[in-house]
C-alpha positions as CSV (number, residue, x, y, z in Angstrom):
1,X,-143.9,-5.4,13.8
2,X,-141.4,-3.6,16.0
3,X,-142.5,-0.5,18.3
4,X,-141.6,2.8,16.9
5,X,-140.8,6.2,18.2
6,X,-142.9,7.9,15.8
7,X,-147.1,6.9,14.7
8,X,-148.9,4.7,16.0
9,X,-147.6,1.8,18.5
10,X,-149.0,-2.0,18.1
11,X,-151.5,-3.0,20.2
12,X,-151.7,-6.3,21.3
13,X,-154.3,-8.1,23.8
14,X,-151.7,-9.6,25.8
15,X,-148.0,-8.7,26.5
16,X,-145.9,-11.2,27.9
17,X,-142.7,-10.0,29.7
18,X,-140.0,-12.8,29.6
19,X,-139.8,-16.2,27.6
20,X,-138.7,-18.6,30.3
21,X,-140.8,-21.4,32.1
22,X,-143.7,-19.1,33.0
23,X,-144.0,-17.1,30.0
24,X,-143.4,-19.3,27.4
25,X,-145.8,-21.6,29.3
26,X,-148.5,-19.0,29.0
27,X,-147.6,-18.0,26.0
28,X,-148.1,-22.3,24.9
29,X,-151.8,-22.1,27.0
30,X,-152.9,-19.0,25.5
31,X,-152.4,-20.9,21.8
32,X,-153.9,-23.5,22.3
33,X,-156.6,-21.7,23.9
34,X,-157.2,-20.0,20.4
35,X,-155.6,-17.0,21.2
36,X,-153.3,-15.3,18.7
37,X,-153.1,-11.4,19.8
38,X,-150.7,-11.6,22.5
39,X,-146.7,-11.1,22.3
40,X,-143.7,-12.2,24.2
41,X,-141.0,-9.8,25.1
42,X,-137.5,-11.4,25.4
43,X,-134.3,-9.2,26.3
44,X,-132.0,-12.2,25.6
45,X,-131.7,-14.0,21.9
46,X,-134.1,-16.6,23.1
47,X,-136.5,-18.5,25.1
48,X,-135.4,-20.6,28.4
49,X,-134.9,-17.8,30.6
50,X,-132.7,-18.9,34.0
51,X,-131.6,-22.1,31.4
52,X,-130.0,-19.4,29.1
53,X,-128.7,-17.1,30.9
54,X,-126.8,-19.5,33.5
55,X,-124.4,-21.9,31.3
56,X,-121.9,-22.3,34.1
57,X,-120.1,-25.6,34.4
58,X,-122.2,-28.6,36.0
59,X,-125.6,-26.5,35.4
60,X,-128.4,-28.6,36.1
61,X,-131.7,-29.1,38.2
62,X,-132.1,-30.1,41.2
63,X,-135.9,-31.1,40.0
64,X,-136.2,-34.6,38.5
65,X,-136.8,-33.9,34.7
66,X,-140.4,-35.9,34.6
67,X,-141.2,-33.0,37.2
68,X,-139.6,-30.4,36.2
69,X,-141.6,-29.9,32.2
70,X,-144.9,-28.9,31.7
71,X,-147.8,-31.7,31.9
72,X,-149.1,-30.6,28.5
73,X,-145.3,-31.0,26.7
74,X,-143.9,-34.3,28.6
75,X,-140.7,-35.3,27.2
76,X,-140.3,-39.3,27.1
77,X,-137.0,-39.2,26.4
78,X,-134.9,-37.9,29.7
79,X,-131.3,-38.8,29.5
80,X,-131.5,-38.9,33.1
81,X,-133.0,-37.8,36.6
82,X,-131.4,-34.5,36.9
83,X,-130.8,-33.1,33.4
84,X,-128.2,-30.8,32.7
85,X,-128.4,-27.0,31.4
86,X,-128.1,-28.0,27.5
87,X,-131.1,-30.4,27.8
88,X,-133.3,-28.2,29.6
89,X,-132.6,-25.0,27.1
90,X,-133.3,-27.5,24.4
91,X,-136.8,-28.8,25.7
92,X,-137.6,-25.3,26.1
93,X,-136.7,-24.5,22.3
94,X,-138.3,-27.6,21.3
95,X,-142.1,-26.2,23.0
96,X,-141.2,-22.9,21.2
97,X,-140.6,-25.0,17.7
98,X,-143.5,-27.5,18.6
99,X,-146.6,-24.7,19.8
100,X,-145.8,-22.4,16.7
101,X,-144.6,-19.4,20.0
102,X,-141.9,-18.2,17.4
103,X,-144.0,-15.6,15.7
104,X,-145.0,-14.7,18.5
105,X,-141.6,-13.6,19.9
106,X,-139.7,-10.6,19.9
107,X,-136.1,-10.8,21.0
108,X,-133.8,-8.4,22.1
109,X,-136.5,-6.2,23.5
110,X,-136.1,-5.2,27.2
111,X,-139.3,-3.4,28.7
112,X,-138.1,-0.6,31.0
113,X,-141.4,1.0,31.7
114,X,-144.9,-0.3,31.9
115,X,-147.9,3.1,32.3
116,X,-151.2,2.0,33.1
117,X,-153.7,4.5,30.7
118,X,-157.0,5.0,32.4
119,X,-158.8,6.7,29.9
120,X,-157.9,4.1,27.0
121,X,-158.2,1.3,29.3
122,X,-154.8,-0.2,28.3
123,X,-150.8,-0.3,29.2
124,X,-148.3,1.6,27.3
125,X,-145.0,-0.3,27.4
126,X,-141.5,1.5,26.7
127,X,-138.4,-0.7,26.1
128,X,-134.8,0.1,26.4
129,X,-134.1,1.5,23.4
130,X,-137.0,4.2,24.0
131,X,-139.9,2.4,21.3
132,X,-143.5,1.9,22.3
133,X,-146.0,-0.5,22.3
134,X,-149.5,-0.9,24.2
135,X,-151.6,-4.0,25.5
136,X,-154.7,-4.5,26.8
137,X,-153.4,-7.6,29.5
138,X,-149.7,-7.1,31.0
139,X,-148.3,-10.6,32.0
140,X,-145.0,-10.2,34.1
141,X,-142.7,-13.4,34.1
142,X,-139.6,-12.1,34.2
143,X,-139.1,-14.2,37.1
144,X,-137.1,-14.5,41.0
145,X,-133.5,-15.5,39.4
146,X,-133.3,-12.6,36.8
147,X,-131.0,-10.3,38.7
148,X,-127.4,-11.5,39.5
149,X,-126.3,-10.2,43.9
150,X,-122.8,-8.9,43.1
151,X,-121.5,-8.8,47.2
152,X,-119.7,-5.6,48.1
153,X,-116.3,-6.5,48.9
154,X,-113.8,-4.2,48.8
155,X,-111.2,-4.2,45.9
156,X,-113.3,-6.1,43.7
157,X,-113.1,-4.2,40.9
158,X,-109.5,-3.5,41.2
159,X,-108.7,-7.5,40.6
160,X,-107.1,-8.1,37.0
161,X,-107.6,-10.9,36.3
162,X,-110.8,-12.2,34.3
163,X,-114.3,-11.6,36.8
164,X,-117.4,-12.8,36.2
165,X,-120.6,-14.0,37.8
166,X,-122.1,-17.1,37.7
167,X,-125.2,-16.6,35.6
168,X,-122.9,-14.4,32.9
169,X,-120.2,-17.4,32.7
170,X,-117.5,-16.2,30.6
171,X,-116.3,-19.4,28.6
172,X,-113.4,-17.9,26.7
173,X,-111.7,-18.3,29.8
174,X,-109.5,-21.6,29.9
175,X,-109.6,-22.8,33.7
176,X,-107.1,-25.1,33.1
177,X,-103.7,-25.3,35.3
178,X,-104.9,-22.0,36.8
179,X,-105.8,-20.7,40.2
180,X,-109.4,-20.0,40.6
181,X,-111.6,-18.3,43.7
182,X,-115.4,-19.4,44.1
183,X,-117.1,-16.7,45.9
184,X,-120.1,-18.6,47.6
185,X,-121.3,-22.2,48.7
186,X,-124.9,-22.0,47.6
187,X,-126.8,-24.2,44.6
188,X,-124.4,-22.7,41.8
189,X,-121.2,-23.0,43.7
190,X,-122.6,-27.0,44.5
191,X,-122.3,-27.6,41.1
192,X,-119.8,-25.4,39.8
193,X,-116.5,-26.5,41.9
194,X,-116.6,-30.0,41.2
195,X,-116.8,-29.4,37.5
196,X,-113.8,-26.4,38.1
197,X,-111.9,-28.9,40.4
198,X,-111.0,-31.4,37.3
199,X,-109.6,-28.5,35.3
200,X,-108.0,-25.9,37.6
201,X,-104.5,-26.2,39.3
202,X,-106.0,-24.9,42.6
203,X,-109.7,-24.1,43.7
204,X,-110.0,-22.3,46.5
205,X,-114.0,-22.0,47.7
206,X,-114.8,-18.9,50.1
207,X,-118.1,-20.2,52.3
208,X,-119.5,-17.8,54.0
209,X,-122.7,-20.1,55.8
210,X,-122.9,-24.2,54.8
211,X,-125.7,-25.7,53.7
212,X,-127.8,-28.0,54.4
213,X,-127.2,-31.0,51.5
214,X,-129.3,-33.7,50.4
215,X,-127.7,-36.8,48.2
216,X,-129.0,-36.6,44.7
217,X,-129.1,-40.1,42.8
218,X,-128.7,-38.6,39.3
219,X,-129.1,-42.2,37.0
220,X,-129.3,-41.9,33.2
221,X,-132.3,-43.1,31.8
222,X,-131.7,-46.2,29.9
223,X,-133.3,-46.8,26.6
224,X,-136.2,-49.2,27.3
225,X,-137.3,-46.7,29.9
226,X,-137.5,-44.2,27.6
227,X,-139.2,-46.2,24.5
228,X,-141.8,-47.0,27.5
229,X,-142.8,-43.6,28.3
230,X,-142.7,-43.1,24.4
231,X,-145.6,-46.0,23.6
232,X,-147.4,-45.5,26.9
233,X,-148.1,-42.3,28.0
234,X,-150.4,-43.2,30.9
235,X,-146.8,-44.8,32.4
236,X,-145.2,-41.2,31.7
237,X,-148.0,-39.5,33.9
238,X,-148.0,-42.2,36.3
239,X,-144.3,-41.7,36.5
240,X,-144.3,-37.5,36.7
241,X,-147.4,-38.4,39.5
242,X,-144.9,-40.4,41.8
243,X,-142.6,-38.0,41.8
244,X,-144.8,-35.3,42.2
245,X,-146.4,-36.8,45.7
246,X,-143.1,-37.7,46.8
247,X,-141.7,-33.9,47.0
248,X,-145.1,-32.9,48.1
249,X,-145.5,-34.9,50.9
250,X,-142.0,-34.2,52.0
251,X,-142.1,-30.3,52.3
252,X,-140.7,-29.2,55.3
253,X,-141.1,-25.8,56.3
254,X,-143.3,-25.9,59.7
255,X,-142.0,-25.9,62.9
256,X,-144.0,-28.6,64.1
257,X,-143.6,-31.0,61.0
258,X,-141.2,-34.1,61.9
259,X,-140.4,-33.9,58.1
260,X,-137.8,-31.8,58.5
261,X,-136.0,-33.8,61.6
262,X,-136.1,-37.3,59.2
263,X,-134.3,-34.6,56.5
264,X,-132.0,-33.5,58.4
265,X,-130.8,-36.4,59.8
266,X,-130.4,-37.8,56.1
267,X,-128.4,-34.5,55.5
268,X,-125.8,-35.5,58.3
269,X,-125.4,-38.8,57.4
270,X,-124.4,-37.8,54.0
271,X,-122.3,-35.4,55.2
272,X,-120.5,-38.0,57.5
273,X,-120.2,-40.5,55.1
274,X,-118.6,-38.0,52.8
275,X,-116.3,-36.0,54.8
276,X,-114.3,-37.9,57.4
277,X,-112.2,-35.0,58.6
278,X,-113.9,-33.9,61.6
279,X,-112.6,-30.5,61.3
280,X,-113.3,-29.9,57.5
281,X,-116.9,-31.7,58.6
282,X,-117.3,-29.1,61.4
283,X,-117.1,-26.7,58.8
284,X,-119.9,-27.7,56.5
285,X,-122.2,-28.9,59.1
286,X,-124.8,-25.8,59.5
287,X,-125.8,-24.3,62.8
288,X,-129.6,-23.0,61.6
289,X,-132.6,-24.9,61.3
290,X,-133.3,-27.2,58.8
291,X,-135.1,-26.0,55.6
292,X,-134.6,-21.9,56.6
293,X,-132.6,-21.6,53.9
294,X,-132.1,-23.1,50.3
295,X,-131.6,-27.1,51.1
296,X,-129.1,-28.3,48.0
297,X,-130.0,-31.8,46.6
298,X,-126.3,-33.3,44.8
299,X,-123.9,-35.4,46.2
300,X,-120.2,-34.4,44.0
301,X,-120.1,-30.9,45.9
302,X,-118.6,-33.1,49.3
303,X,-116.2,-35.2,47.0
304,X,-115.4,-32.0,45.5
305,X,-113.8,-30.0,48.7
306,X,-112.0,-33.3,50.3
307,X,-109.4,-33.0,46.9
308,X,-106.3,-32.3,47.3
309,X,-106.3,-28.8,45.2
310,X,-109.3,-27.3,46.5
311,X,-109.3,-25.7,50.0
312,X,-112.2,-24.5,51.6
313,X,-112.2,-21.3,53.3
314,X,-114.5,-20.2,56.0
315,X,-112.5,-16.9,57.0
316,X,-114.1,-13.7,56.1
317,X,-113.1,-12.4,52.9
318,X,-111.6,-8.8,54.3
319,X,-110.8,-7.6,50.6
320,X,-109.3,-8.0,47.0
321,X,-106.8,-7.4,45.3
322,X,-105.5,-7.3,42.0
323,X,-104.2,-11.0,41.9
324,X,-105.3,-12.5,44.9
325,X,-108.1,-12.9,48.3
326,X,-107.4,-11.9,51.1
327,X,-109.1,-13.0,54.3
328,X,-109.7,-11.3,57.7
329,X,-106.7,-13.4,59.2
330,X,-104.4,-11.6,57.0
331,X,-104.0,-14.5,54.7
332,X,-103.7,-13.9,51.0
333,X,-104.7,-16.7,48.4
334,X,-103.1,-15.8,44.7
335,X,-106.1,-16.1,42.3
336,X,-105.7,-16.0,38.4
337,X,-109.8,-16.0,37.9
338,X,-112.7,-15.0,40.4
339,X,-116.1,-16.5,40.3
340,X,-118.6,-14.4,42.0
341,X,-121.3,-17.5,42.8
342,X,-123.5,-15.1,44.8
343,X,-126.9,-15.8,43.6
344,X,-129.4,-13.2,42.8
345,X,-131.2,-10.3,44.3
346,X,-134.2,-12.5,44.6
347,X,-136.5,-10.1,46.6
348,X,-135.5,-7.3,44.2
349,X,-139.4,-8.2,41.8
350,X,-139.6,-6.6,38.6
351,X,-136.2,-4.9,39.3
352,X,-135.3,-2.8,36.3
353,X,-139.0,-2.0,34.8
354,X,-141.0,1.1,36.1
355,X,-144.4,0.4,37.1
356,X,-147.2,2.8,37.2
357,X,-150.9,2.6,38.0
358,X,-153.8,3.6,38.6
359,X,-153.4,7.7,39.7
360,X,-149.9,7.4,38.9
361,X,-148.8,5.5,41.9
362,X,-145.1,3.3,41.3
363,X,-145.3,-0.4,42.1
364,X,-142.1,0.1,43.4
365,X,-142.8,2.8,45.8
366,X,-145.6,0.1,47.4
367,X,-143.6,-2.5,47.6
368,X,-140.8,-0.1,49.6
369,X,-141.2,-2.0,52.3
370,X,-142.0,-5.7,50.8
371,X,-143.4,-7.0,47.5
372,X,-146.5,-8.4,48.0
373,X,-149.5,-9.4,46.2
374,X,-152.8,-11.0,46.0
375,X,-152.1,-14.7,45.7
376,X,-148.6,-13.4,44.3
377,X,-150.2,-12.5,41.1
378,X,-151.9,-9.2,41.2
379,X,-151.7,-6.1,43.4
380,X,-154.3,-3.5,43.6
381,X,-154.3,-0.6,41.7
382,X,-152.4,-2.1,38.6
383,X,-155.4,-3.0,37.1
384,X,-154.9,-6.2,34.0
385,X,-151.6,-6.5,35.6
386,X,-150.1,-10.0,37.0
387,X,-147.0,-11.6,37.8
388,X,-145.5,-15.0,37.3
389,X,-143.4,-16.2,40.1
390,X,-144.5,-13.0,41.9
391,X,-144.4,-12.0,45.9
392,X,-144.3,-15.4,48.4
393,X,-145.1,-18.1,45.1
394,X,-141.3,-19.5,45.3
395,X,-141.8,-23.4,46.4
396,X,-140.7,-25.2,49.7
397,X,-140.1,-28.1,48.3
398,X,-141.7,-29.1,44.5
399,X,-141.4,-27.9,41.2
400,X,-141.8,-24.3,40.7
401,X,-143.3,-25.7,36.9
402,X,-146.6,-26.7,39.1
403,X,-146.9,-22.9,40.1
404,X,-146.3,-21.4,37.0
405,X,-148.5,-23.9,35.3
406,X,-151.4,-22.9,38.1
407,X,-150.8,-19.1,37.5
408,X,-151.2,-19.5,33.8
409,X,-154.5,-21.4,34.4
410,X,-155.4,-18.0,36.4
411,X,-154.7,-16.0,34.2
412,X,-157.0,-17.8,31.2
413,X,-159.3,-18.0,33.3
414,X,-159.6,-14.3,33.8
415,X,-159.5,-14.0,30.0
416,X,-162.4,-15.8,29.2
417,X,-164.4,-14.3,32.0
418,X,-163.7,-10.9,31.2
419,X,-165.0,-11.8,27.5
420,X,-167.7,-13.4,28.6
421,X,-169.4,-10.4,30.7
422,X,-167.6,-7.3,28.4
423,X,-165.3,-6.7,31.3
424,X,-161.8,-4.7,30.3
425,X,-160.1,-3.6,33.0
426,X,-160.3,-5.8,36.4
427,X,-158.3,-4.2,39.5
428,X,-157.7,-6.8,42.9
429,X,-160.2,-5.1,45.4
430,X,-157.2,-4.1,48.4
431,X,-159.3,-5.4,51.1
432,X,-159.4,-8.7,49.5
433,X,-155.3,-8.3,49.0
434,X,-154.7,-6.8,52.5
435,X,-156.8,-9.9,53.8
436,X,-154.7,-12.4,52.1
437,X,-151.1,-10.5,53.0
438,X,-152.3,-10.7,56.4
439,X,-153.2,-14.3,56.5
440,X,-149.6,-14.9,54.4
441,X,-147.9,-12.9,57.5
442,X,-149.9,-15.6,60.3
443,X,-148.7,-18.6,58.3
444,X,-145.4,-17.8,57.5
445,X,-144.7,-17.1,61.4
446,X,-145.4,-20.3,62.0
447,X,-141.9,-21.5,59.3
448,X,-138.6,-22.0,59.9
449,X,-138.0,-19.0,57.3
450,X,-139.0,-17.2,60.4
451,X,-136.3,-18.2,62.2
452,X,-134.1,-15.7,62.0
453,X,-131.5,-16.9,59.4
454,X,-130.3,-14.8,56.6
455,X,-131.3,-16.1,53.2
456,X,-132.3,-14.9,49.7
457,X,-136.0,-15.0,51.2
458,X,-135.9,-12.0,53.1
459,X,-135.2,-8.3,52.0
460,X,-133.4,-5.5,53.0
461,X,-136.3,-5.0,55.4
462,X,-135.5,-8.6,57.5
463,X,-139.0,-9.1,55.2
464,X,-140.1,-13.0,54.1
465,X,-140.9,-12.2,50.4
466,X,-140.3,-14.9,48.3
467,X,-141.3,-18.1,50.7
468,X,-145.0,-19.6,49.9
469,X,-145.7,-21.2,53.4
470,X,-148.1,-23.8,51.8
471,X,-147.5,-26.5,49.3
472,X,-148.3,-26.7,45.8
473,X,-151.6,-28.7,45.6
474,X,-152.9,-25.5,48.0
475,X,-151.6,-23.1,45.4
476,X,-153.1,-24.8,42.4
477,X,-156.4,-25.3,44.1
478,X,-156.5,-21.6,44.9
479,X,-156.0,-20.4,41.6
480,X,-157.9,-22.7,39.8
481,X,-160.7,-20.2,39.2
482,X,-161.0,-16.0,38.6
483,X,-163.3,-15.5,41.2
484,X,-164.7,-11.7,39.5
485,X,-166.6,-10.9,42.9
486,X,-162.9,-10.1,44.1
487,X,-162.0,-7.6,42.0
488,X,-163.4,-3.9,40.5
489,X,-163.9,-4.0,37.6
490,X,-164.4,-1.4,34.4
């Protein structure tokens, strides 16, 4: 049933905002918990989230697949170690099909506005096209890589030729014999200029920083692997386990972890063996520390820039035109397509949806200067609020799956124990979120996020507000349990 204007709006338990990894995970749990009064709130056509949205050529995941699926849903039958866009969107639709989430699901429906009622005990939601609905428990997972960064460069909208980000990919557009400019050098731009390379008469790439770059082995899987994680799943799990342990015991984000140094030195030998032009190599070689921003796992990006039509840049872009780049040495680069592959505004949580809590107070308004949260999941005075892939909960080095999977399990687990003692409304205490902020703010200090560098982890502020300085295993064993004595509750 659809929200309406007029009468009464459905009420549901839970409301689930976004049917990517996280929410569709929850939304997965919560069935086969028993649970059937909750809905999920999609503003695209389907589930997948990030894997929907961004269908830009050479999408893929720079998570082996084993890792990168929930444990409760492995898949057995990986084409290969990294899979591509199409495969992941699938696997997603396939949990949808398999958990019976369908029903469930309402499409189309972007939440704008989320009002905490504290005489009903309950959140009234408003979507875009002004209907209402209400919910007892609002989950967030609209996720970190919702929001596309479009950079300020002057002229951009004055160039006629077809524009377009890289998570709203524009496939009507043959590349073919044509001139195209890649705005950006980060993990879109890795994959993307290769696969643009093959088909364009000339690629020119604008870098603004280089990145650090790991080799990727990307194998196919071949078809007695795959029968044997079919017939024996304790194989598949011993598998996912390896692979698991091997990211997590290779995180490298404190200063004084040699992890990082054995990294980086794998980094510039991949770099040397690739680029043999010590001027092109001088150019992609980064000046910051390992690990303070984004490291890139592939190994065609290197291959990519040494061809003979693809130049790249590393002068300023000073402005643009309506048919070409121009840089700040006064060079101008004709362009028939532009390709802004500038990431998101990752620090920007919740952008787009009004919250308001307890008093009237505006989530947004608190998090002026940084988004922050207790455990990344709940902030005080949102009572029955969380949020998936909240404040400081994106990974150093493992599968963001892990996290989501952990917050899920946090948020059950404050179901069931608000059942079991006739709890309904359960509010973070603030000195128990002020406590943990401040022990966040000691421990990220310690980072090479703290560094200095400029990165999607910081905001406008110079803030760190994505980063979790701790790995994974930490995470999970922290929000294994809803520990009640932290919170008010009504």
């Amino acid at each position: 049933m659809d929200g309406q204007t007029n009468g009464p709006a459905p009420h549901w338990r839970v409301a689930i905002i976004g049917a990517g990894a996280g929410g569709l995970g929850l939304a997965i749990r919560l069935l086969k918990s028993g649970q059937r009064d909750f809905v999920v709130f999609e503003a695209s056509d389907g589930v997948g989230g990030t894997w929907r949205s961004n269908t830009y050529p050479g999408a893929a995941c720079d998570v082996p697949s084993h890792l990168y699926s929930y444990s409760f849903a492995r898949k057995p039958d990986w084409t290969k170690t990294y899979a591509n866009q199409p495969e992941i969107l699938d696997y997603f639709e396939g949990c949808a099909d398999r958990f019976g989430v369908r029903s469930h699901l309402r499409t189309g429906v972007r939440i704008t506005a989320a009002c905490w009622d504290e005489n009903a005990l309950c959140w009234r939601l408003t979507d875009a096209e002004g209907k209402f609905y209400e919910a007892d428990v609002v989950v967030s997972a609209i996720g970190t890589f919702a929001a596309p960064s479009v950079p300020a460069i002057t002229g951009l909208d004055t160039f006629a030729g077809p524009r377009f980000h890289s998570a709203r990919w524009e496939h009507e557009h043959d590349l073919t014999g044509k001139k195209v400019a890649v705005i950006g050098t980060g993990a879109s731009a890795a994959q993307i200029v290769p696969e643009v390379a093959q088909l364009a008469d000339r690629v020119d790439v604008y870098q603004r920083t280089p990145q650090w770059i790991l080799p990727r082995s990307d194998k196919p899987f071949t078809e007695e692997q795959k029968r044997r994680f079919a017939r024996n799943p304790i194989a598949a799990r011993r598998h996912r386990k390896q692979i698991y342990w091997a990211y997590e015991k290779t995180i490298a984000f404190n200063h004084d972890d040699d992890t990082a140094d054995r990294l980086r030195a794998i980094a510039l030998s991949h770099l040397e063996y690739r680029i043999k032009d010590d001027e092109l190599r001088a150019k992609l070689t980064p000046d910051y520390p390992f690990g303070c921003k984004r490291t890139l796992v592939c190994s065609d990006f290197y291959k990519a820039v040494t061809r003979d039509n693809v130049e790249l840049v590393t002068d300023p872009i000073d402005r643009i035109t309506s048919g070409s780049v121009v840089t700040a040495d006064g060079r101008e680069r004709p362009a028939d397509i532009l390709v802004l592959a500038t990431g998101f505004r990752a620090t920007e949580y919740l952008e787009g949806v009004d919250v308001v809590g307890v008093g009237g107070r505006r989530l947004h308004d608190d998090w002026a200067e940084v988004a922050h949260a207790y455990m990344g999941l709940t902030v005080s005075g949102y009572p029955n609020f969380f949020i998936f892939y909240g404040p400081n909960t994106n990974q150093g080095g493992n599968s963001i799956i892990i996290i989501l999977e952990a917050q899920a399990a946090y948020v059950l687990s404050a179901l069931r124990q608000m059942r079991r003692r006739r709890v309904r409304a359960v509010d973070v205490r603030r000195d128990v979120m002020e406590a943990y902020n401040r022990d966040l703010e000691v421990a990220l200090a310690g980072t090479v996020w703290s560094d200095g560098c400029q990165s999607y982890f910081r905001n406008a502020n110079g803030r760190i507000a994505t980063q979790l300085p701790q790995t994974s295993r930490w995470y999970a064993q922290r929000t294994r349990r809803f520990r009640m004595k932290e919170y008010e509750r009504t």
